[in-house]
C-alpha positions in Angstrom: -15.0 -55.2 -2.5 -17.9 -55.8 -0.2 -17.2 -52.8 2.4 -17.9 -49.2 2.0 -14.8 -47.7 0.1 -12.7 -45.9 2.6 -11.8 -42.1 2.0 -8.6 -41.6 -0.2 -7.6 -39.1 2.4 -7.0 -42.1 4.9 -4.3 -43.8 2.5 -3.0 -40.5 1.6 -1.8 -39.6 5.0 -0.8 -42.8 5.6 1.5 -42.6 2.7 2.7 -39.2 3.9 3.4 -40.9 7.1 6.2 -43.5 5.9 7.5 -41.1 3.5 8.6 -38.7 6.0 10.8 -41.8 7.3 12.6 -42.5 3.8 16.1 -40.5 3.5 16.4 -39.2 0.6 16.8 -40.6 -2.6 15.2 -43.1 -1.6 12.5 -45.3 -3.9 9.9 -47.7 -1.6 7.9 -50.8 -3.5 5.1 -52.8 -2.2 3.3 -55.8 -4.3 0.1 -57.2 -3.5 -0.2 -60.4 -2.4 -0.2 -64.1 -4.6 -3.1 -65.3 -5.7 -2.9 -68.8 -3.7 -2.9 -72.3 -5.9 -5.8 -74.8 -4.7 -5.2 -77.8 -7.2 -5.8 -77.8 -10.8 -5.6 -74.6 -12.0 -7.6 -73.4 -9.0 -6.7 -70.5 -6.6 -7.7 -69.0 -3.2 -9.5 -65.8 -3.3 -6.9 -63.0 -3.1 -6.0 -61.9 0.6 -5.0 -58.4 0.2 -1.4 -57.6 1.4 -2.2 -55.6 4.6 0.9 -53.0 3.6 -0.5 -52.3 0.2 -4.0 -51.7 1.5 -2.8 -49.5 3.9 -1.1 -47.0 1.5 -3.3 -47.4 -1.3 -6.8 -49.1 -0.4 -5.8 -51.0 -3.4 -7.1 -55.1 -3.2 -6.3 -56.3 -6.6 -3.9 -58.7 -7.9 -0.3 -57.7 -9.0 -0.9 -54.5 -8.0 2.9 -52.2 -7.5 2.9 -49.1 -5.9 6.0 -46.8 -5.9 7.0 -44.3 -4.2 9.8 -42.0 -4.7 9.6 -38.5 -2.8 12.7 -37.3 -4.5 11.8 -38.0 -7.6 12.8 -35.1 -10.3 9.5 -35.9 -12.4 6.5 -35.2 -9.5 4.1 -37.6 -11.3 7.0 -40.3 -10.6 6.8 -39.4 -6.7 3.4 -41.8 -6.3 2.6 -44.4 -8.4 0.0 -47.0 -8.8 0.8 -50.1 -11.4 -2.1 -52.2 -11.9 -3.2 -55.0 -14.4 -4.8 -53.2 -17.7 -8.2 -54.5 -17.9 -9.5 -56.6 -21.2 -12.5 -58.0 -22.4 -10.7 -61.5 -21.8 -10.0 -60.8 -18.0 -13.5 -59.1 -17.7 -14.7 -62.4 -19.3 -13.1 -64.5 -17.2 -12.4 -62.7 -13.9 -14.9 -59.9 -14.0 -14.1 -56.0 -13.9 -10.5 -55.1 -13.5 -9.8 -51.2 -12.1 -9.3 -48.7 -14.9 -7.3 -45.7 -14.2 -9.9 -43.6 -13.3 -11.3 -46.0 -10.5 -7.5 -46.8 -9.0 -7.3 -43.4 -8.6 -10.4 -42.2 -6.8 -9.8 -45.5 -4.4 -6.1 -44.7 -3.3 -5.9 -40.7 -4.4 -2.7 -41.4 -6.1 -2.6 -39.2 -9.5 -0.3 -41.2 -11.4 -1.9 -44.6 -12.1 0.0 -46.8 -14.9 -0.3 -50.2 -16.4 1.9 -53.4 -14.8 3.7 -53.3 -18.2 5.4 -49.9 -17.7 6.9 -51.0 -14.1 10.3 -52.2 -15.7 10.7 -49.1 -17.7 9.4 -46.6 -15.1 11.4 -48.5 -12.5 14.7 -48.2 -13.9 14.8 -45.0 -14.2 13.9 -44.1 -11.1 16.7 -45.9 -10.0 18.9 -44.0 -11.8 18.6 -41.2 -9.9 18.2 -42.9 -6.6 20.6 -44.4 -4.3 18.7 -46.6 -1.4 15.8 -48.9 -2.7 13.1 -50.0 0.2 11.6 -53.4 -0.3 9.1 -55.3 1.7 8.8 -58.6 3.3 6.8 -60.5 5.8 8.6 -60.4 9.3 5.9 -61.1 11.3 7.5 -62.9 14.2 5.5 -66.1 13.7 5.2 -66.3 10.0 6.4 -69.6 8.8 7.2 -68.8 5.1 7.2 -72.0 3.2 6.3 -70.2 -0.1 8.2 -67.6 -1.4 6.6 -64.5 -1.9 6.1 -61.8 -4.7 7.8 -59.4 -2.5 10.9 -61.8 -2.3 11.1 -63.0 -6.3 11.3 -59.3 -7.0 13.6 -58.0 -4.2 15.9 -60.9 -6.4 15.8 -59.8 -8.9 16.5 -56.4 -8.4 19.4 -57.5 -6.1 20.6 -58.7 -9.2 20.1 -56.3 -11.5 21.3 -52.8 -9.5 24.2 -54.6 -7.3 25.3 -51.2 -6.9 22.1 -49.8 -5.1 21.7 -49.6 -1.3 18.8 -52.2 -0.4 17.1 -51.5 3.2 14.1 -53.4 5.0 10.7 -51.7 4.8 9.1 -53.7 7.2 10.5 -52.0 10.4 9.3 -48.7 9.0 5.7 -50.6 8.3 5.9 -52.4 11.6 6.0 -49.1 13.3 3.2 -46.9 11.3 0.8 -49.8 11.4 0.8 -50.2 15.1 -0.6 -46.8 15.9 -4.1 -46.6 15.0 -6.0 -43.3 13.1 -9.7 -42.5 13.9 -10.5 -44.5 11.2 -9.0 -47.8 11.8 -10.6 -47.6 15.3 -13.5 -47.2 13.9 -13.0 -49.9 11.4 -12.2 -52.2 14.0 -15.4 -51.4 16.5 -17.6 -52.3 13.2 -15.9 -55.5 12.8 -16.1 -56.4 16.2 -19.6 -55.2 16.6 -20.3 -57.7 13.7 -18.8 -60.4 16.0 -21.2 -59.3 18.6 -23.8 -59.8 16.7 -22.8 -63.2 14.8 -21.9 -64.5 18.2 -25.3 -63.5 19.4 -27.1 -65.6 16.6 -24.9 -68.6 17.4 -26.0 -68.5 21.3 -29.6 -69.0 20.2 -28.6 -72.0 18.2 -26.6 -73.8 21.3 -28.4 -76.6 22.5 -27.1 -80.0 23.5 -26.6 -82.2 20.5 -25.8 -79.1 17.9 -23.4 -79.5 16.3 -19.7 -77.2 16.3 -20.1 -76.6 12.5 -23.8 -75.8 12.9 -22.6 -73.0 15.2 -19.7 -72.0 12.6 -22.2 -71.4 9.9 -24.4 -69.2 12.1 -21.6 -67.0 12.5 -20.9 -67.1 8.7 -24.1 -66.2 8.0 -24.5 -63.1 9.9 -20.9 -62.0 9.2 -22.2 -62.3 5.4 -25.1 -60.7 5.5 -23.4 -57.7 7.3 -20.4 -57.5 4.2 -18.1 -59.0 6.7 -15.6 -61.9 6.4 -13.9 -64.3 9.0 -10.6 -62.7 10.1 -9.2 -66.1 10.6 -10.6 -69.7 10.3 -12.9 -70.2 13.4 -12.3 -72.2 16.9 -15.7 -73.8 17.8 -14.7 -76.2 20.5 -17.1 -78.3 23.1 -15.7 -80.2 25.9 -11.9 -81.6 25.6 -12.1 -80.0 22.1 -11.8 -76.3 23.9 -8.3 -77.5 25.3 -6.7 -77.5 22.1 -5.8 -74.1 21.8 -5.9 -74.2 17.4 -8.9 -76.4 17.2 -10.4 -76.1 13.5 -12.1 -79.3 12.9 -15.4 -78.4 14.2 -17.2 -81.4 13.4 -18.7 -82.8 17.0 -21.6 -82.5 19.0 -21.7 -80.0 21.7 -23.3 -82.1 24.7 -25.6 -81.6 27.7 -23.0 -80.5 30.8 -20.3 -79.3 28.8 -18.8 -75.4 27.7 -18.4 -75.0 24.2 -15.8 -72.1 23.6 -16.3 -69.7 20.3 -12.8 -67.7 19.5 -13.9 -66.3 16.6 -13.8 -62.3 14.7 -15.2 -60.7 11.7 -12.6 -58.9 9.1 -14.5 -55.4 7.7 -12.6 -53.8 5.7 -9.7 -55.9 6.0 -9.5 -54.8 10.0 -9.8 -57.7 12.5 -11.9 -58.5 15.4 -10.7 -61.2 17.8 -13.3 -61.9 20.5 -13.4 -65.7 22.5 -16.6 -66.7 25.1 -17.1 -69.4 26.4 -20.9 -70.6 27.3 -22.7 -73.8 28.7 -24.4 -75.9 26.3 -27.2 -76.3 28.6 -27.4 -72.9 29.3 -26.3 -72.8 33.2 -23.0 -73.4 34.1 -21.7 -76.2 36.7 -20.3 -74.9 40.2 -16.8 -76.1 39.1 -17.4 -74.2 35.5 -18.4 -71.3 36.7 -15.5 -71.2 39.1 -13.2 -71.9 36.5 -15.1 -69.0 35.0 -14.7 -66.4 37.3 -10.9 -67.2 37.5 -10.4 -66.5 34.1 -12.5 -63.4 34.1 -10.8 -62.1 36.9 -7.4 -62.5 35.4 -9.0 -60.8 32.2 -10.1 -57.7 34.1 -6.9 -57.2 36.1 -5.1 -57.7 32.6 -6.9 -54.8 30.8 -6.3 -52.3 33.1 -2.9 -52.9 33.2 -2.9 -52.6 29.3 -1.7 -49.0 29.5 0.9 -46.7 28.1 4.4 -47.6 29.1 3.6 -51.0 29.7 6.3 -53.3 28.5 4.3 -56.9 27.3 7.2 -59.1 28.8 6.3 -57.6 32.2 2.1 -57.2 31.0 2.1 -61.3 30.7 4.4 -62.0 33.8 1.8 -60.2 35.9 -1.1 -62.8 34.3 1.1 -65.5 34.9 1.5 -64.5 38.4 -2.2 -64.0 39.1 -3.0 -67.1 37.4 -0.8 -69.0 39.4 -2.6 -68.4 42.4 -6.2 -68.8 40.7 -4.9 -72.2 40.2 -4.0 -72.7 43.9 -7.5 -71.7 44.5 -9.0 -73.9 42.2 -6.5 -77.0 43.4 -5.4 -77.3 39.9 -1.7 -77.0 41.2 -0.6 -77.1 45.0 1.3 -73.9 47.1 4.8 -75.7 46.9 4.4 -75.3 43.0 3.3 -71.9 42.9 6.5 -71.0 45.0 8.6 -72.1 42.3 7.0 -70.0 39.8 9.5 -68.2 37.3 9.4 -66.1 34.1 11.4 -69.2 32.8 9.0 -71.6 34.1 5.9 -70.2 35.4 3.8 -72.5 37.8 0.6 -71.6 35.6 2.1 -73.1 31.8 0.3 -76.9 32.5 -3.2 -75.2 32.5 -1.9 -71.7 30.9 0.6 -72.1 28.4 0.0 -69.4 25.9 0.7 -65.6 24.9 -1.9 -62.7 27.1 -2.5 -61.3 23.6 -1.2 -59.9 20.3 -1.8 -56.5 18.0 -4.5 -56.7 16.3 -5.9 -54.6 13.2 -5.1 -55.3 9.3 -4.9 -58.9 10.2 -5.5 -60.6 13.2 -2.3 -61.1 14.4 -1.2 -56.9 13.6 2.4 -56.0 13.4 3.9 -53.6 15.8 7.3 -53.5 18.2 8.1 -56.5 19.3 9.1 -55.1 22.9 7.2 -52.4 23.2 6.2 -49.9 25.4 3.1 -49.9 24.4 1.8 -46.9 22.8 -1.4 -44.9 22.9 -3.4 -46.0 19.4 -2.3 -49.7 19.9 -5.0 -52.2 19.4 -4.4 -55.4 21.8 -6.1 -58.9 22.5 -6.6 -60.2 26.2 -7.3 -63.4 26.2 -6.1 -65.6 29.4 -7.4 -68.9 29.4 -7.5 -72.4 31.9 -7.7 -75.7 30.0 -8.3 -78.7 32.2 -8.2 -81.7 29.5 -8.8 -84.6 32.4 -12.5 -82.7 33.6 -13.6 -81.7 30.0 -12.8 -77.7 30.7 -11.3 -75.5 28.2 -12.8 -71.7 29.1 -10.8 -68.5 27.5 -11.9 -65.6 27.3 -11.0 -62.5 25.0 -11.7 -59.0 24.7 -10.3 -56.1 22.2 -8.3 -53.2 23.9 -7.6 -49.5 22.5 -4.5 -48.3 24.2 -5.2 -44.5 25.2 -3.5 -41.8 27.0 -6.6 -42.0 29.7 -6.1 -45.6 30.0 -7.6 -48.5 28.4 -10.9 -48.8 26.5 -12.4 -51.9 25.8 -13.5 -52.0 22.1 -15.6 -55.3 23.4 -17.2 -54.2 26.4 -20.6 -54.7 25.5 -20.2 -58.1 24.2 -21.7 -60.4 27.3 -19.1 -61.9 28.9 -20.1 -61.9 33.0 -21.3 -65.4 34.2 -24.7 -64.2 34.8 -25.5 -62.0 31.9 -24.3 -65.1 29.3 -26.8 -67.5 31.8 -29.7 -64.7 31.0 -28.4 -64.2 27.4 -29.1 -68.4 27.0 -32.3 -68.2 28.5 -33.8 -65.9 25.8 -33.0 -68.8 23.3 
């Protein structure tokens, strides 16, 4: 791993946490994620599988942890099963954890080998009556490839018919969403990282650089700082900022135009998600900088109603309603439009069309309640946005937002994001 390794005591209340929600007799499993095919026999470097992390700190491959807080045997109430390591796989892959190592990372006493998880498994079962398995429900996932999680739920489907099978996710979902000192603090590292890659890339914008150019600034200070990116990088100049999943990143940012950066650093496997928008030539136009302030404004109003309570149905409704009449303003659409605004169809989607923000944390886009209310500990994205295709405008603009009891805090305040201060910043270049 490149990051500091986390206290065990972290993933040991975590684990606490969700066992307090199993009813009894109850065995949970967890697998870390596929190791992704490329072509040949090449593969993806291993994303850890946020769940796994979080109750272990465990990032290997075909890692299985168990737990069983009924269990009659106590060393069977937490267990770790990882890959034995070999002079072959040290060969080849490099250092594999021993048992000693698995244990100080996730505090878990009873490490075993991968080859013991049928054997140990069953009888567990045998004495248990409900078995908790995992699965991605993530309500935008598009799941083309069957997981691990999913080839072994199968199986054991088929092999204990008799068992009660229940959904872990929910029970996930909910623990994840509520971030501990720690992940907070995890998150403002990542996210002062993006500051500070962001902050390198502004002294590289100049008319005719290159989107890419600007990409590998940011992957340079994000590896230099034992960061990586949380999510492949939006560098988009002129019409390119309008598409709102723009990856190519291969033209030249020219004289006049905005060139919009939504981009975060991953630290530890926690997410930043920050998006500014700055003129390539370093001063924005009177039409951009309108378009500017509209956004911003909308951002502003949107954070401080990012509070406890808040349902998000009713958190995006009141951006759509304020952007609707930023729009007026900026005679993008006309007063006999706005008064046919809806929740259905709201008079902002042509030059708004997308989502106020998401959870964020292991994973850019975090789990947590679909519907809310949101809760003190959640970790939110704000990010309203105008795209105007036919002038050349896309500008969003997106900040990271602790929920608290007191009110909101913004994780991201001291990332420049005021017309003026980003006009100062670029003059420094």
């Amino acid at each position: 791993m490149r990051h500091a390794p986390l206290a065990p005591s972290f993933f040991e209340s975590n684990r606490r946490r969700l066992t307090v929600l199993l009813p009894q007799k109850s065995v949970a499993l967890l697998h870390a994620a596929d190791l992704l095919p490329t072509s040949g026999d090449g593969t993806l470097r291993l994303h850890p599988a946020p769940d796994l992390f979080y109750l272990s700190g465990i990032e290997q491959e075909e890692s299985v942890l168990v737990l069983a807080p009924d269990a009659h045997e106590p060393l069977q109430r937490e267990m770790l099963f990882v890959r034995q390591p070999s002079e072959h796989l040290k060969q080849w892959e490099g250092e594999k954890l021993t048992k000693e190592k698995a244990q100080e990372l996730s505090g878990i006493a009873s490490i075993r080998w991968l080859s013991d998880l049928p054997a140990v498994l069953h009888s567990l079962l045998c004495e248990s009556d409900t078995l908790f398995l995992n699965s991605n429900e993530h309500e935008r996932a598009v799941i083309d490839v069957e997981p691990r999680d999913t080839r072994m739920a199968r199986q054991l489907i088929n092999r204990y018919p008799l068992h009660r099978f229940q959904r872990l996710a929910p029970l996930m979902r909910s623990l994840r969403a509520v971030k501990s000192q720690v992940e907070v603090d995890l998150t403002r590292t990542a996210i002062d990282i993006t500051d500070s890659g962001l902050r390198r890339a502004i002294a590289a914008i100049r008319p005719g650089v290159m989107e890419y150019e600007l990409e590998a600034e940011l992957i340079y200070e994000f590896t230099r700082k034992k960061a990586t990116m949380a999510y492949e990088p939006i560098i988009g100049s002129g019409k390119n900022a309008c598409v709102l999943h723009y990856l190519t990143n291969d033209k030249p940012c020219l004289d006049g135009e905005l060139v919009l950066m939504d981009v975060g650093a991953s630290y530890a496997n926690y997410s930043a998600d920050i998006t500014r928008t700055y003129p390539v030539s370093g001063t924005f136009t009177p039409r951009q900088r309108a378009v500017y302030e509209a956004v911003l404004r909308v951002m502003k109003s949107s954070i401080a109603r990012t509070t406890v309570g808040t349902l998000p149905r009713d958190w995006k409704r009141a951006a759509q309603e304020e952007m609707k009449d930023e729009l007026v303003t900026l005679n993008l659409i006309t007063p006999e439009q706005a008064s046919k605004d809806t929740p259905e169809e709201p008079a902002c989607k042509k030059y708004f069309m997308h989502g106020l923000g998401h959870s964020l944390g292991l994973g850019v886009h975090d789990v947590a309640p679909l519907n809310g209310p949101f809760e003190a500990g959640w970790i939110l994205t704000v990010e309203p946005g105008i795209y105007i295709p036919e002038e050349g405008i896309g500008i969003r603009l997106e900040n990271n937002i602790l929920v608290t009891a007191q009110g909101p805090e913004d994780l991201s305040a001291h990332i420049p994001v005021l017309p003026d201060d980003i006009e100062s910043l670029m003059k420094q270049r």
